[in-house]
Every structure is written in structure tokens, then in C-alpha cells.
LUMVEX-389562 format. One record per residue (C-alpha): residue number from 1; x, y, z. Coordinates in nm, 3 decimals. Layout:
+-----+---------+---------+---------+
: num :      c1 :      c2 :      c3 :
+-----+---------+---------+---------+
: NUM :       X :       Y :       Z :
...
+-----+---------+---------+---------+
END
This chain:
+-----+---------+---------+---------+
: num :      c1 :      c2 :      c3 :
+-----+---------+---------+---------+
:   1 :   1.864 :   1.345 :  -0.462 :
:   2 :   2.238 :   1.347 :  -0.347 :
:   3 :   2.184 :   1.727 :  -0.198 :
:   4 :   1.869 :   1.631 :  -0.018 :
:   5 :   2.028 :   1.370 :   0.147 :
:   6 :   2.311 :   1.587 :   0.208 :
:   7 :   2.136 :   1.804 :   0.354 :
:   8 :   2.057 :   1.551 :   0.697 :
:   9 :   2.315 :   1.564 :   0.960 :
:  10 :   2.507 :   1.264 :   1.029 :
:  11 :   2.302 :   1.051 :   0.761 :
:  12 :   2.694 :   0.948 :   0.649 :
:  13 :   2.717 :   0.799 :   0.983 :
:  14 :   2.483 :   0.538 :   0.961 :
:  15 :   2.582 :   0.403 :   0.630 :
:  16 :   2.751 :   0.430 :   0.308 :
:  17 :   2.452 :   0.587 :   0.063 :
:  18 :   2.425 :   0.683 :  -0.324 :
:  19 :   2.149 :   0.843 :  -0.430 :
:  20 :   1.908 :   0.814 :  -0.772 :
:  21 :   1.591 :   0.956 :  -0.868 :
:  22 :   1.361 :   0.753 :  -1.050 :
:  23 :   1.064 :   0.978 :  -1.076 :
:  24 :   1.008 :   1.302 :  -0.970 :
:  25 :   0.605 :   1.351 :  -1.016 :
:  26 :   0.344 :   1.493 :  -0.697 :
:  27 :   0.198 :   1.174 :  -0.539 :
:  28 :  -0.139 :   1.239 :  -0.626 :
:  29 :  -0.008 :   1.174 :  -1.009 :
:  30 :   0.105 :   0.841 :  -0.885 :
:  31 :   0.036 :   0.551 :  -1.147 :
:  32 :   0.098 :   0.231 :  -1.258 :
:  33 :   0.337 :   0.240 :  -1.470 :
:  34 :   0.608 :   0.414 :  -1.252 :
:  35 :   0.457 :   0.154 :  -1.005 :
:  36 :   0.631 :  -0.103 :  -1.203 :
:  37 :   0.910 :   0.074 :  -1.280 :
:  38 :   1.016 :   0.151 :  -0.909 :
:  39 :   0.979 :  -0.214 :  -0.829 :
:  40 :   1.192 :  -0.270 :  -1.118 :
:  41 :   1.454 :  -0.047 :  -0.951 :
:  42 :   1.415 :  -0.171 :  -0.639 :
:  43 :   1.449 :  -0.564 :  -0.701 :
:  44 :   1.799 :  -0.455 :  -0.944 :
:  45 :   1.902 :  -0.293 :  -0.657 :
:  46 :   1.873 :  -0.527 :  -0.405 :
:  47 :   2.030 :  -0.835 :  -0.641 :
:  48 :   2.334 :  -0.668 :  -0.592 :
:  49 :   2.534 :  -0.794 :  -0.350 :
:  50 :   2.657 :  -0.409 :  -0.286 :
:  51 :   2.311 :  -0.288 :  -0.182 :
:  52 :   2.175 :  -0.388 :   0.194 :
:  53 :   1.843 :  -0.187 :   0.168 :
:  54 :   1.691 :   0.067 :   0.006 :
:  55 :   1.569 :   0.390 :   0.105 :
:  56 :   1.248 :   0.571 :  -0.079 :
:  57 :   1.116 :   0.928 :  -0.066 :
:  58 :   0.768 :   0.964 :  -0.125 :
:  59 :   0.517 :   1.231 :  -0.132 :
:  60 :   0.207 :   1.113 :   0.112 :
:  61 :  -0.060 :   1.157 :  -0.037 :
:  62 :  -0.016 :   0.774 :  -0.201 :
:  63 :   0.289 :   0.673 :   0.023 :
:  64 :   0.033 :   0.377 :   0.180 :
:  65 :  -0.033 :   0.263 :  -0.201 :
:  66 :   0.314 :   0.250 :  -0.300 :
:  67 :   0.481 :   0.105 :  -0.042 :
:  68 :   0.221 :  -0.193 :  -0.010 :
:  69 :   0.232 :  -0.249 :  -0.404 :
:  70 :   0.612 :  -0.275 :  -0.326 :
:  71 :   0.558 :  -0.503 :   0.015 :
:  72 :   0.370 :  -0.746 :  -0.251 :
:  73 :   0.622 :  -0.768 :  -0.561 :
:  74 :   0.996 :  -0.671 :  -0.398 :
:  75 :   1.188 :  -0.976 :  -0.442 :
:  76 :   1.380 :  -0.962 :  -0.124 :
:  77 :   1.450 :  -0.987 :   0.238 :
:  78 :   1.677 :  -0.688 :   0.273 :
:  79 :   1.521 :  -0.372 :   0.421 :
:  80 :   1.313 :  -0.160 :   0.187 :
:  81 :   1.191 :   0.206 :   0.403 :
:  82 :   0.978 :   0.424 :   0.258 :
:  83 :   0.988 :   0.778 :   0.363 :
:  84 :   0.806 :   1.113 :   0.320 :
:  85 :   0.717 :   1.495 :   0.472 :
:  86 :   0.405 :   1.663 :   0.563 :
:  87 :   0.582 :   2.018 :   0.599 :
:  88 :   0.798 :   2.155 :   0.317 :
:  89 :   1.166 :   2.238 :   0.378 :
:  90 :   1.111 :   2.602 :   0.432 :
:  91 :   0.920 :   2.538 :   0.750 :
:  92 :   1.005 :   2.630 :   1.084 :
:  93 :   0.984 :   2.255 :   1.170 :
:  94 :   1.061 :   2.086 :   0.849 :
:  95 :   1.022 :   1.666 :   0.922 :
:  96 :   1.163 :   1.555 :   0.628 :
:  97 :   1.510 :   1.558 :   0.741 :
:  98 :   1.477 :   1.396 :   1.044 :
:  99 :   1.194 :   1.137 :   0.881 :
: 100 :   1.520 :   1.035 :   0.639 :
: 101 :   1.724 :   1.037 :   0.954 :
: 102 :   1.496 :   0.799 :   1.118 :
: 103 :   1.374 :   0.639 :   0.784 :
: 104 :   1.800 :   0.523 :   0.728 :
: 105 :   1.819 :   0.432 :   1.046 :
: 106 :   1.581 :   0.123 :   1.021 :
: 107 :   1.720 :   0.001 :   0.674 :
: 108 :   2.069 :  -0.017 :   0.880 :
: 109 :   1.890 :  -0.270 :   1.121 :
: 110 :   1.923 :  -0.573 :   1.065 :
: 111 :   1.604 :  -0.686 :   1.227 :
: 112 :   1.452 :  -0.461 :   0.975 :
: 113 :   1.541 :  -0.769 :   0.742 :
: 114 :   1.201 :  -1.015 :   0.636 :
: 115 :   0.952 :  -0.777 :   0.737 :
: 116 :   0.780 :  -0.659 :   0.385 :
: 117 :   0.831 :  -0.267 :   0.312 :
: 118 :   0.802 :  -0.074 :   0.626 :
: 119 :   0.664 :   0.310 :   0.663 :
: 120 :   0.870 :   0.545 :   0.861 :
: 121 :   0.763 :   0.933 :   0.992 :
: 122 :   0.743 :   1.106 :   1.254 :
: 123 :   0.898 :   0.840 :   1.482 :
: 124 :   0.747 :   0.559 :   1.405 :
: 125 :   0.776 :   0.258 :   1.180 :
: 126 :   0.445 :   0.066 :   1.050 :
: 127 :   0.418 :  -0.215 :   0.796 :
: 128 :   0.301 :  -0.108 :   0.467 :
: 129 :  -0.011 :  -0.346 :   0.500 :
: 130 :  -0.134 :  -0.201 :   0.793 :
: 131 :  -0.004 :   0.226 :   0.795 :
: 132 :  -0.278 :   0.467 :   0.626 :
: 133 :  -0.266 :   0.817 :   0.640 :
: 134 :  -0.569 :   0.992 :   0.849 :
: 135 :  -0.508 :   1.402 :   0.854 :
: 136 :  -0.458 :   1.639 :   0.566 :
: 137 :  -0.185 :   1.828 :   0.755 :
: 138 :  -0.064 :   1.676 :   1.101 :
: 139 :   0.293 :   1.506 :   1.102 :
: 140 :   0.141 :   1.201 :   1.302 :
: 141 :  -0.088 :   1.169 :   1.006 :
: 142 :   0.008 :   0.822 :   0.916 :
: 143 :  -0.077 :   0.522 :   1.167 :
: 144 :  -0.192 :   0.161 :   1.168 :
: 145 :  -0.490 :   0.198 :   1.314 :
: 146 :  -0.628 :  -0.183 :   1.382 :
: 147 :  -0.299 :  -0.287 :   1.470 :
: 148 :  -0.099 :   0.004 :   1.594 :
: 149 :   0.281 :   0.047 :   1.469 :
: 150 :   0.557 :  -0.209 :   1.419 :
: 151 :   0.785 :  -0.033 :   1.599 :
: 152 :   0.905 :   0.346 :   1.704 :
: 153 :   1.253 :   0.533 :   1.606 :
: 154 :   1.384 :   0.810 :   1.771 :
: 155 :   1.696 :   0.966 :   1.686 :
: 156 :   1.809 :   0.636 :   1.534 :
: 157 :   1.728 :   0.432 :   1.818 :
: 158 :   1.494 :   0.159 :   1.714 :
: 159 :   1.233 :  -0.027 :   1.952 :
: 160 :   1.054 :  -0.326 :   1.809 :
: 161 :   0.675 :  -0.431 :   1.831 :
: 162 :   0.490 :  -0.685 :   1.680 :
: 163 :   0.612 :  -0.891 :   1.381 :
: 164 :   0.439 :  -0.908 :   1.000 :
: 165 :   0.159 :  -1.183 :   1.032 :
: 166 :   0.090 :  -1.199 :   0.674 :
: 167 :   0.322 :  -1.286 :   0.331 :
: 168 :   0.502 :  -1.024 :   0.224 :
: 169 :   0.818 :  -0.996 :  -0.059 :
: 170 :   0.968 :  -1.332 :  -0.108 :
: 171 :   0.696 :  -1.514 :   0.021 :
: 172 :   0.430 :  -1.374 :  -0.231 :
: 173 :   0.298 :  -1.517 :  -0.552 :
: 174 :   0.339 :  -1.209 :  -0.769 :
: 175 :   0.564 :  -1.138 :  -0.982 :
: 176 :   0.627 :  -0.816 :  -1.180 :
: 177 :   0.869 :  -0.946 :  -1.448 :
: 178 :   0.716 :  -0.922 :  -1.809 :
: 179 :   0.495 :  -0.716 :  -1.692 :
: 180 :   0.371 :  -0.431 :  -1.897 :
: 181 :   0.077 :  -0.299 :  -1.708 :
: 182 :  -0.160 :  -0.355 :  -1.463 :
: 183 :  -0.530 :  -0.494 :  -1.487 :
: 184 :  -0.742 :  -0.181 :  -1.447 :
: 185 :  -0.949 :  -0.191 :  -1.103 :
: 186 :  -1.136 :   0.105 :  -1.017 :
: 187 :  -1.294 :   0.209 :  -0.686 :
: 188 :  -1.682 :   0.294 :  -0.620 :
: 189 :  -1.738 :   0.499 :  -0.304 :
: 190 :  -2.082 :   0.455 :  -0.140 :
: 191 :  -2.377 :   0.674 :   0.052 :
: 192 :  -2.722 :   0.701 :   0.095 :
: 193 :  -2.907 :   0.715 :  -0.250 :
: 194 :  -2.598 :   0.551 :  -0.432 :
: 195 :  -2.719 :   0.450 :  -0.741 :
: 196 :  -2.580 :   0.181 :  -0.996 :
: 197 :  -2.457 :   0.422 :  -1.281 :
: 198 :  -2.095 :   0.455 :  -1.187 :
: 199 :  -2.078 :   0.087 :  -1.149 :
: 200 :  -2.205 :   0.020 :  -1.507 :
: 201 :  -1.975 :   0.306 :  -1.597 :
: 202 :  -1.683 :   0.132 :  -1.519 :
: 203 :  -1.746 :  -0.190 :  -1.664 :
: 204 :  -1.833 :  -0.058 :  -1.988 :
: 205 :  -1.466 :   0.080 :  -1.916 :
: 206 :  -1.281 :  -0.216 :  -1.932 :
: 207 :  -1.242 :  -0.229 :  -1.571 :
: 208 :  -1.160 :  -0.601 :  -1.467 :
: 209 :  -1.238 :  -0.558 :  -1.095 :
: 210 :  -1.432 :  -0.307 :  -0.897 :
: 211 :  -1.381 :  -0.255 :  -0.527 :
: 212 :  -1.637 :  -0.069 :  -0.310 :
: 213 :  -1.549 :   0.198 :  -0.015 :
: 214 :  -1.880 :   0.047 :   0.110 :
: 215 :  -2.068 :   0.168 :   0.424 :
: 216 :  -2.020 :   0.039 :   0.779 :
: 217 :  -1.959 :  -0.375 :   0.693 :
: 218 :  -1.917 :  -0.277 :   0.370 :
: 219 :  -2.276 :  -0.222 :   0.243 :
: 220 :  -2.438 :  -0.051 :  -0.059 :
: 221 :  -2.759 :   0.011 :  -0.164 :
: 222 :  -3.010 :  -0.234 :  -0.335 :
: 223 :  -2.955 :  -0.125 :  -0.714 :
: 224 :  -2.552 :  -0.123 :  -0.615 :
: 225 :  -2.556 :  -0.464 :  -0.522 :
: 226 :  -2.760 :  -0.616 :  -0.802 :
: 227 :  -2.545 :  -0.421 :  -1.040 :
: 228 :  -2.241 :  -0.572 :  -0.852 :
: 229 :  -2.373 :  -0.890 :  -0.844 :
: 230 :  -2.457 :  -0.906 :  -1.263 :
: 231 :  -2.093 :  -0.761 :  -1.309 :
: 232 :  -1.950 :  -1.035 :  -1.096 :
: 233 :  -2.186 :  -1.280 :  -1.272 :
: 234 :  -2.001 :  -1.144 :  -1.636 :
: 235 :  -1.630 :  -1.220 :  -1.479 :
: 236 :  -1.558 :  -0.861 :  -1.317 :
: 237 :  -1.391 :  -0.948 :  -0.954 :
: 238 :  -1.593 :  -0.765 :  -0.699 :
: 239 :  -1.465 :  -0.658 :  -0.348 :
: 240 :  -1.628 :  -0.531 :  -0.066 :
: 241 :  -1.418 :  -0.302 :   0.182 :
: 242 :  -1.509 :  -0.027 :   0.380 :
: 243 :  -1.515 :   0.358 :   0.346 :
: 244 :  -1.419 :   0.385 :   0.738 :
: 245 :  -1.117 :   0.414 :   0.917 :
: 246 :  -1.093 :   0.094 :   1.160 :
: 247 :  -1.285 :  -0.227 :   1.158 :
: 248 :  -1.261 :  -0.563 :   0.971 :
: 249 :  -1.552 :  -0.657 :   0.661 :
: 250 :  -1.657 :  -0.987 :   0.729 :
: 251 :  -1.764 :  -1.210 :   0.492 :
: 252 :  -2.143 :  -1.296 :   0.420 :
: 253 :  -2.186 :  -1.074 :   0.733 :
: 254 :  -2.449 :  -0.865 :   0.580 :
: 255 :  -2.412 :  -0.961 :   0.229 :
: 256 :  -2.434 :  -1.345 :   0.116 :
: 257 :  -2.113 :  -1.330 :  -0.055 :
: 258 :  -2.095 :  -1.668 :  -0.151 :
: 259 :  -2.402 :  -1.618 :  -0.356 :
: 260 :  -2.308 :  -1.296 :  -0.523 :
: 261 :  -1.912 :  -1.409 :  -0.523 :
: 262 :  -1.834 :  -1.164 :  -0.425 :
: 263 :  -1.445 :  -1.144 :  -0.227 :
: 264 :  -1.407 :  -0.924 :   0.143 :
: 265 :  -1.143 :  -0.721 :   0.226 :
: 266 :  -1.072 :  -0.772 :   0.562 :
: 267 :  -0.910 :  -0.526 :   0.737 :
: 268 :  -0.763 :  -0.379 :   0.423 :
: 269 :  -0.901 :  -0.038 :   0.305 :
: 270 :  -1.017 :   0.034 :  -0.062 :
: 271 :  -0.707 :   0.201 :  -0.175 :
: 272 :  -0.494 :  -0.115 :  -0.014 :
: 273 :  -0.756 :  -0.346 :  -0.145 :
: 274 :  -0.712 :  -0.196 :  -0.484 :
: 275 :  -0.339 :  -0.286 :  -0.537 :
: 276 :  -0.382 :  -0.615 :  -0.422 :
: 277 :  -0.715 :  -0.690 :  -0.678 :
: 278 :  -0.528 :  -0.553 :  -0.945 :
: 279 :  -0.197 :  -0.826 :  -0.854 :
: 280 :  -0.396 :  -1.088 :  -0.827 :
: 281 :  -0.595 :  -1.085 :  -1.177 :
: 282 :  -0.222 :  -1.106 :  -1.309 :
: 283 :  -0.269 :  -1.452 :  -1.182 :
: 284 :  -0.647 :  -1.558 :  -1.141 :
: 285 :  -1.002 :  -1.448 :  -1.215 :
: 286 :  -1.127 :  -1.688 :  -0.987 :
: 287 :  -1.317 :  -1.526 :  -0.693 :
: 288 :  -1.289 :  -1.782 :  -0.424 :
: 289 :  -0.882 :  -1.780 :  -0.494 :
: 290 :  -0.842 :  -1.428 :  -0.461 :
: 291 :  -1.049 :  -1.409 :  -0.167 :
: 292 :  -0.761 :  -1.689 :  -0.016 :
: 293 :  -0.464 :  -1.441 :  -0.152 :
: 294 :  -0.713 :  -1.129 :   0.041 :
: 295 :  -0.666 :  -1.342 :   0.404 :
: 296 :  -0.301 :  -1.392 :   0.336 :
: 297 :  -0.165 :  -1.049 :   0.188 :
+-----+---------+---------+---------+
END
């Protein structure tokens, strides 16, 4: 860790930094238990009166996950930037150093304080809730694509857009102390002739809430949704989200939610919506009051 950040030019300048590694895994291994164990980190680290923010490197693949599990259960107001690379070192046009550059740059700003975990590459900064990423390969693969990004950084220099609008770190309900593990929530992705095995599948699983990558307002088929439905009727939380890109799922738009209680994602996607189901069944089971925690987080 201390070499790759020695490696950036001038990162001394901005601030005084030590450097820890507290996993070293590919993204796409990404789970829940280093999850917790990050945030652990992370809130230790920023109880200290010697720590002003925190820096993370992340590989991208599930850098939007991460960072908006963190934006929920960080106990702070000091900056926490989460940083990554879409071409290795040996490239002719590496990013990561300058995405660290950048990434420092916005913990050391003190209007980065009180805005949740923020997302910086390729010079610009998005809230964790909003940023996905939307290429395999491109450098401007992440953006906030309903909302557009909280701000951009170049070379350090840091121009401001639109505040947070929604609870983030100290103003949450969660909490990840005694924690062990997470409630297991598992994702359903559907298309034309989507049956209802996969859903039964993970129920018989153990899995305490399903969330569907449904199409256009969130919409399945006919044997989907009455599976669904009986889950939610046995105490499974169900949430509708999307499997596209932009756009908000409304609520009994073309589903009577409120007869299937069923809970809407909003403008969150199914990974996003994911993190945030498995949170809240650390604190409820109750449909109707995670749907309330969906419109807030």
C-alpha cells in the first residue's frame, strides 16, 4: 500500500498519509464479511482524533456496492473517498495514479465533510448512492446517471454540484456493531419466458429477501409474480427494481404493491437495492417500514 501511494507525485503535498491494507482480493470476490470488516476499519479510523478522512482503493467491478454499504453504516462526518482503475499500471495511460491524486484531493476538502462516501475517477466525484459503473473498459465508466455527478476534480482542484438529498453515515439507522453477518438477499434477473424456479430456489435457500432486476417499471412475468407474491406472503421481503440503466420504479405503477407487499426501489438499481435490503432486515421484516428506509437511503 505505502509504495503504491508512493508511487503518485506530490500525493505528500496534500496531506500527511499512512497506508494499510485490509484486504487484498479481485472485486468480483467481494463479500460480506470483508464488507463488515472494512467498515470496522473505517469507523476505528475515523474515532481517532488523528485521522481527517479516509482514502479506499477498490477494484470496480463492485466499487458502487462497497462504497454505498459504507455510505449506510460509516459512523462519521469526516470524508470517506473511494477510489479505483480501469487500466493496469503498465499502461500507456495508467488512471490509477492520478484517480488517487484526485481521489486525496477531495478527502483534504473540507466541504467533502457530511456528504456520505463519495466515488472519485476519472475527474469526477459522485455520491455512492447515485455512481454505477456502465462500460466494461472505458475510464468514464462510472457516472450517476439520474442525477449526474456531485462534483468534478481536476488536478486537485475541486468544483462542487449538488448536495446529498438523502441520509447517509451519521444520520442512518444501521449499525454494524455486533454484527456477525449479513441477512442473505439474493437477486433474480428477469426476461421474456422467466419462469418461477429460481425464485423458489432461493427461498428454499434461506434467502430472507429477494430483489428483482425486473423489466422496464420493474415487471416480471405472471408465474414470477405469484411466486413473489406467496414468498412475500411467508415473510421473505420482496423488492422490485429495474434491470435498466436510468429511470425511477414507481410504486403500484404496474404492480399493486400494496396488495402483494411488495417494497420499490426507486431510483436505486438491484445491486444498490441489495445492500440496502440486506441492512434493513438487521432491523425490520416489516415491508411497509423498509419501503420508508428505501425513500430515505
Amino acid at each position: 500500500m505505502n509504495s503504491l501511494l508512493a508511487a503518485v507525485p506530490n500525493l505528500d503535498k496534500l496531506a500527511v498519509i499512512t497506508g494499510e491494507q485490509v484486504a487484498n482480493i479481485g472485486s468480483q470476490d467481494m463479500n460480506d464479511e470483508i464488507w463488515l470488516k472494512l467498515a470496522r476499519r473505517v469507523n476505528e479510523v475515523l474515532a481517532s482524533p488523528a485521522a481527517d478522512g479516509v482514502l479506499i482503493t477498490h477494484g470496480t467491478d463492485t466499487l458502487e456496492e462497497t462504497s454505498y454499504f459504507l455510505s449506510l453504516v460509516v459512523k462519521s462526518d469526516k470524508p470517506v473517498v473511494m477510489v479505483g482503475s480501469m487500466r493496469p499500471a503498465t499502461a500507456i495511460s495508467a488512471d490509477g495514479p492520478g484517480n488517487i491524486y484526485n481521489g486525496m484531493a477531495v478527502v483534504a476538502n473540507s466541504a467533502s465533510k457530511g456528504r456520505g462516501t463519495l466515488v472519485c475517477l476519472n475527474d469526477e466525484i459522485h455520491y455512492a448512492r447515485n455512481v454505477v459503473k456502465t462500460d466494461t473498459t472505458s475510464v468514464q465508466t462510472f457516472k450517476s446517471l439520474n442525477r449526474g455527478p456531485a462534483g468534478r476534480v481536476h488536478a486537485g482542484k475541486i468544483f462542487w454540484f449538488e448536495p446529498m438529498d438523502h441520509k447517509v453515515g451519521k444520520a442512518t439507522e444501521f449499525s454494524i456493531d455486533g454484527l456477525a453477518k449479513l441477512p442473505r438477499v439474493d437477486i433474480i434477473y428477469a426476461h421474456a419466458n422467466m419462469s418461477a424456479d429460481l425464485i423458489a430456489a432461493a427461498v428454499g435457500r434461506g434467502a430472507q429477501g429477494i430483489v428483482v432486476a425486473g423489466v422496464g417499471d420493474g415487471n416480471m412475468t405472471t408465474p414470477a409474480l405469484d411466486e413473489l407474491a406467496n414468498a412475500a406472503r411467508h415473510g421473505v421481503v420482496v423488492v422490485r427494481s429495474t434491470r435498466l440503466e436510468q429511470g425511477i420504479v414507481l410504486r403500484n405503477s404496474e404492480v399493486n404493491d400494496d396488495k402483494m407487499g411488495f417494497v420499490v426501489s426507486g431510483e436505486l438499481n438491484p445491486p444498490k437495492s441489495r445492500v440496502l435490503l440486506q441492512l434493513a432486515l438487521t432491523r425490520t421484516k416489516d415491508p411497509a417500514r423498509i419501503q420508508r428506509m428505501f425513500d430515505v437511503y
